[in-house]
N, C-alpha and C positions, 0 to 999 in steps of 0.2 A: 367958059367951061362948057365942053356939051359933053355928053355920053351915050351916044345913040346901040342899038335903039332907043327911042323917045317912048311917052305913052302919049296916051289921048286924055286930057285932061276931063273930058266929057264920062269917061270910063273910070273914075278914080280907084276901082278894083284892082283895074291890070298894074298900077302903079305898084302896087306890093310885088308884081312877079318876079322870080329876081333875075332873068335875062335883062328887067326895064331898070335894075338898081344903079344909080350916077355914081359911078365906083370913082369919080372925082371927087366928090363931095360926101361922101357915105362908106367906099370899100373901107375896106383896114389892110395897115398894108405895113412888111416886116423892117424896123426902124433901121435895121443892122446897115444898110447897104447907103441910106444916108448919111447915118452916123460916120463912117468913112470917109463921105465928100467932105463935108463941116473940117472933119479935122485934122485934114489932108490942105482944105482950104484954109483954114485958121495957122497952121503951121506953117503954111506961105507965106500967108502973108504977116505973121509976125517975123519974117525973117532969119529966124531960126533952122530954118529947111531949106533946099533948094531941087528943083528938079533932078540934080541929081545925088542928092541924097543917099544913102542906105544904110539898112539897122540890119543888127545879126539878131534875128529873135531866138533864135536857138538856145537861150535861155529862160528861164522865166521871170520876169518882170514884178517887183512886190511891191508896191503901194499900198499906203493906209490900212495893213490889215490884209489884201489880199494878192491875190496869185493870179498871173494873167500869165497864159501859154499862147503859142502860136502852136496849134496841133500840128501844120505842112511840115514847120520847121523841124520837128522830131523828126523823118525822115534825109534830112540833109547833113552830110557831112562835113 
């Protein structure tokens, strides 16, 4: 893992700057866009799915209590 810039260990101040922060090991970072790989990847490889695949989200989707939309899809005919 590197994330350069580095600091200078001798300087342990600059390590707090945050140009020097190891956004590897430290950023935070928005789940949403992994969440998609996983279960994109999981729905593969359970066999269930295939590359070519397709859902009409055009509706909304109700599980356990709640309501899942595809906002794009309200624009499609």
């Amino acid at each position: 893992m590197a994330s350069l810039p580095d600091y200078n260990p001798n300087k342990p101040v600059d390590a707090l700057k945050k140009e020097n922060l190891n956004r590897v090991s430290a950023g935070l970072f928005e789940m949403g866009s992994t969440f998609k790989a996983f279960t994109t990847a999981m729905a593969l490889d359970s066999g269930k799915v295939s590359m070519g695949s397709r859902f009409d989200a055009r509706k909304a989707l109700r599980i356990g209590g709640h309501t899942i939309n595809d906002f794009h899809a309200k624009r499609k005919s």
